[in-house]
C-alpha atoms as one frame of an Amber mdcrd trajectory, in Angstrom:
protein
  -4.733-174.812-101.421  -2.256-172.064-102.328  -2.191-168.378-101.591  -1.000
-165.205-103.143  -0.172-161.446-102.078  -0.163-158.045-103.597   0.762-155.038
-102.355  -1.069-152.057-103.307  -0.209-149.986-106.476  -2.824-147.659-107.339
  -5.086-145.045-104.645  -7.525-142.554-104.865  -9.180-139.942-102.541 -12.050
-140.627-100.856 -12.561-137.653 -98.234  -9.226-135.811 -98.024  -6.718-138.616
 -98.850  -3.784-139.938 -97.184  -0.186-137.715 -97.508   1.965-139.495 -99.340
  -0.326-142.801-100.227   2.355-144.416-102.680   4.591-144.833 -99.428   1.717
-147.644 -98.426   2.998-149.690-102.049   5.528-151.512-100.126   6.759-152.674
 -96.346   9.796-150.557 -95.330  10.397-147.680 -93.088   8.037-144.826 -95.633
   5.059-144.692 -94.332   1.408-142.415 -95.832   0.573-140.208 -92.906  -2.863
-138.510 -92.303  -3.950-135.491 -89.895  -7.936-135.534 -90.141  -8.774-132.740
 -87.436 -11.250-132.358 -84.962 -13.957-134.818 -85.560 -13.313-135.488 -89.421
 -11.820-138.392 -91.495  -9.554-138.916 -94.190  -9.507-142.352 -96.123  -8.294
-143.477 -99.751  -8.951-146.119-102.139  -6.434-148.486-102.629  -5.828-150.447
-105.725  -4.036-153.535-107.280  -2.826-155.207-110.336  -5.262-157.396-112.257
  -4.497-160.993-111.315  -3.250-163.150-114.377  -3.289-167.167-115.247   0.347
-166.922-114.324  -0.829-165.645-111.034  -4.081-167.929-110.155  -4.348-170.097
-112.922  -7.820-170.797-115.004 -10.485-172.741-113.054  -9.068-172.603-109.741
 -11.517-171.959-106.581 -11.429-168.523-105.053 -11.548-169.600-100.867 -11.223
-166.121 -99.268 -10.365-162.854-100.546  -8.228-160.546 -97.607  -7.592-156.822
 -98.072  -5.250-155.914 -95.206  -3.333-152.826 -93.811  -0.482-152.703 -91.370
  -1.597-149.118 -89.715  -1.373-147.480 -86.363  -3.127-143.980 -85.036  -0.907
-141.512 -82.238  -3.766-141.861 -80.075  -6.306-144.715 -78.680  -8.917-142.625
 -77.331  -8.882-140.050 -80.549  -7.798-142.150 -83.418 -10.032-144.968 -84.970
  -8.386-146.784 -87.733 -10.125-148.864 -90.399 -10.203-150.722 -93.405 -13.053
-152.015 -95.873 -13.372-154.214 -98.877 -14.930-152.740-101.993 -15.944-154.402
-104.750 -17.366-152.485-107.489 -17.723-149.620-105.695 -20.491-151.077-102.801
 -18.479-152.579 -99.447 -18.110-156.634 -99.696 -17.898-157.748 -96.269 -17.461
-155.970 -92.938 -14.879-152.997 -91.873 -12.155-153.806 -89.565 -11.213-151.431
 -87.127  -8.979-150.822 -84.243  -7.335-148.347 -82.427  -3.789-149.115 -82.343
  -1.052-146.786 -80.919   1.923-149.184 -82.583   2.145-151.094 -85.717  -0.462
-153.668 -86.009  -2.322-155.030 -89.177  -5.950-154.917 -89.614  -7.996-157.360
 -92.070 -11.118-157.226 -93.967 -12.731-160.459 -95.644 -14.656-159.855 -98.826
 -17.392-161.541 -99.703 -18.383-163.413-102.706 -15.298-162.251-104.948 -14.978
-164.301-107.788 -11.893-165.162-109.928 -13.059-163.032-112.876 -13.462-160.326
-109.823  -9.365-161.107-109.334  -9.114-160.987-113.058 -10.318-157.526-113.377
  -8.946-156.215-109.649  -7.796-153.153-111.020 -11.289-151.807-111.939 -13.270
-153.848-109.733 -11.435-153.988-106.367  -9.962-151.603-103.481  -9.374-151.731
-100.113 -11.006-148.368 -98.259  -8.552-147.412 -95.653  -9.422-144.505 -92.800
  -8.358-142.737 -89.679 -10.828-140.669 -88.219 -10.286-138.383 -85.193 -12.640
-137.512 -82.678 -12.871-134.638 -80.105  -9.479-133.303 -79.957  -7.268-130.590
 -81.470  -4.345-132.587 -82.778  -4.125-136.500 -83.866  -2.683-138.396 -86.545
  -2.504-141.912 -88.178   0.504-143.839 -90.008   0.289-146.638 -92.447   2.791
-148.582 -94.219   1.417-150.729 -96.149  -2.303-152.451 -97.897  -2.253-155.772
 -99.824  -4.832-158.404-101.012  -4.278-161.839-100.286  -5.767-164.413-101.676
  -6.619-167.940-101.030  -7.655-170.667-103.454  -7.451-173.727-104.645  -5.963
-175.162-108.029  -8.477-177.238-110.639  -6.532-180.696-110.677  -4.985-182.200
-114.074  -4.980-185.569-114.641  -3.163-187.011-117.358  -2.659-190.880-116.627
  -5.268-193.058-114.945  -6.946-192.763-111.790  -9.298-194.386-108.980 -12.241
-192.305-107.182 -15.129-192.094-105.285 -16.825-189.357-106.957 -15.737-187.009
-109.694 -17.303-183.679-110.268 -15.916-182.884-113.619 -13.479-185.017-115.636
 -11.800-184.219-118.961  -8.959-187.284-119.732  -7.014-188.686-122.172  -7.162
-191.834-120.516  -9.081-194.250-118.508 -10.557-193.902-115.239 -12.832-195.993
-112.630 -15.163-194.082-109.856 -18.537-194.528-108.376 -19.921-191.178-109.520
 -19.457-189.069-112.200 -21.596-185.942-112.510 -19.939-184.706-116.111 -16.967
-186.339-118.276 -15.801-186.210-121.504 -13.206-189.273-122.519 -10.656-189.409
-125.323 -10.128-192.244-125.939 -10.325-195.103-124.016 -12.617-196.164-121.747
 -13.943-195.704-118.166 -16.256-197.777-115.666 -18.340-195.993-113.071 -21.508
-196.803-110.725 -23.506-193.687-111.657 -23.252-190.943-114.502 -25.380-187.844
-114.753 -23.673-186.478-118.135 -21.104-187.841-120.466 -19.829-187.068-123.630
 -17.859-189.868-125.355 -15.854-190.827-127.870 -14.299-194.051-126.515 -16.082
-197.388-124.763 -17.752-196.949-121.083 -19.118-198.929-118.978 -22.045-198.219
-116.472 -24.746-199.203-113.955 -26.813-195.855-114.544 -26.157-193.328-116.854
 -28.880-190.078-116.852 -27.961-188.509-120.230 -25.319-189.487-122.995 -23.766
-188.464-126.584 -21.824-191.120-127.471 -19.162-192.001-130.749 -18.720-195.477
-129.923 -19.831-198.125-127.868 -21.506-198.089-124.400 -23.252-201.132-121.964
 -25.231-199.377-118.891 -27.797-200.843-116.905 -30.094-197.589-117.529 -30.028
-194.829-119.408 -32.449-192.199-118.914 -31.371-190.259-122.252 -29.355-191.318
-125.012 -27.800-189.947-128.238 -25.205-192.410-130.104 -23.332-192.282-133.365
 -22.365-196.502-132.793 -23.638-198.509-130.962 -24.481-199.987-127.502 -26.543
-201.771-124.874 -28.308-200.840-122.444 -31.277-202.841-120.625 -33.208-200.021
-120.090 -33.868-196.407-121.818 -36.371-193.854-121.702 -35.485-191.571-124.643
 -32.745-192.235-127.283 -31.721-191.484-130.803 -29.939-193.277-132.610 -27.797
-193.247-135.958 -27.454-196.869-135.537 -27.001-199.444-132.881 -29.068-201.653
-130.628 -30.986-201.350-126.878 -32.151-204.483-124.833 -35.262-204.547-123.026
């Protein structure tokens, strides 16, 4: 797993906006400031960069999306603080509040965000920040800073040969032996496996059970359920092929 973090760069008014909301863009000693007034609330939309390949690179699994803001009101009994995920303008996940009188950070998980979410952040998410004040004549809130921080996980490369138990997905240049494979595409040599649910070759494979297969050159399985071949192979059993040419024991 690997993570990454942004800081905000972009906000927008939601009710009455935060005073000076490009001081939240970093963490230093500048800080956005708010005054809501007797029983009102002020909050802003904070933005961020789109996130690039060179930041989370192509296929990798999104864990857990964070939008976090380090935020703090004058008062604990006036002054709630808050922060909520948005994603596409409707809230993903649940607010978090507090009432803090000194710096502290408050975090909101999102739900369900997606790497092409992260791909297009800058359109499709912000983090909703607010400080509302209840039933008194004077109260404020400070806030230094909002990021996103993101956790995921890589897609693995491969590129010499390699032992598993199960393989979800496997594009190689090479050869490889597991006990399941649920799709793989070889170029050019070979690969043995218990069980294969979808294969495209181009190079020889060996298998006990193979459930569908479009193959270039030879194959020997145990049992195909579905078969398309430009060479040939053998199989002992198979319940639909086609063939260009090639051969099939019963």
């Amino acid at each position: 797993m690997a993570t990454i973090q942004r800081y905000a760069n972009a906000n927008t008014a939601v009710t009455t906006g935060w005073t000076n909301p490009t001081y939240a863009y970093a963490d230093d000693t500048s800080y956005a400031t708010c005054a809501p007034g007797r029983n009102k609330t002020v909050n802003s939309d904070f933005g961020f960069a789109d996130f690039t390949s060179g930041d989370i690179p192509d296929g990798a699994t999104i864990n857990s999306v964070q939008m976090r803001a380090r935020i703090w009101g004058s008062s604990a009994t006036y002054v709630t603080l808050g922060i909520q995920g948005m994603d596409t303008g409707a809230t993903s996940g649940s607010e978090a509040t507090g009432t803090q009188t000194s710096e502290a950070t408050l975090t909101a998980t999102l739900s369900g965000i997606t790497l092409a979410d992260l791909r297009s952040a800058s359109t499709v998410l912000k983090a909703r920040v607010r400080a509302s004040q209840g039933a008194t004549s004077s109260a404020s809130g400070s806030l230094d800073w909002v990021d996103i921080y993101v956790d995921y996980t890589s897609l693995s490369t491969v590129t010499g040969s390699f032992t598993a138990d199960a393989v979800i997905q496997a594009t190689r240049a090479s050869s490889f032996t597991t006990n399941a494979v649920i799709k793989a595409t070889v170029t050019p040599a070979g690969k043995k496996a218990d069980a294969i649910l979808r294969r495209a070759q181009t190079g020889a494979v060996n298998a006990n059970a193979v459930l569908k297969a479009t193959d270039l050159n030879s194959t020997t399985a145990n049992a195909i359920l579905r078969a398309t071949a430009g060479s040939s192979f053998t199989v002992n059993t198979i319940r639909l092929r086609t063939f260009k040419f090639g051969k099939a024991g019963q």
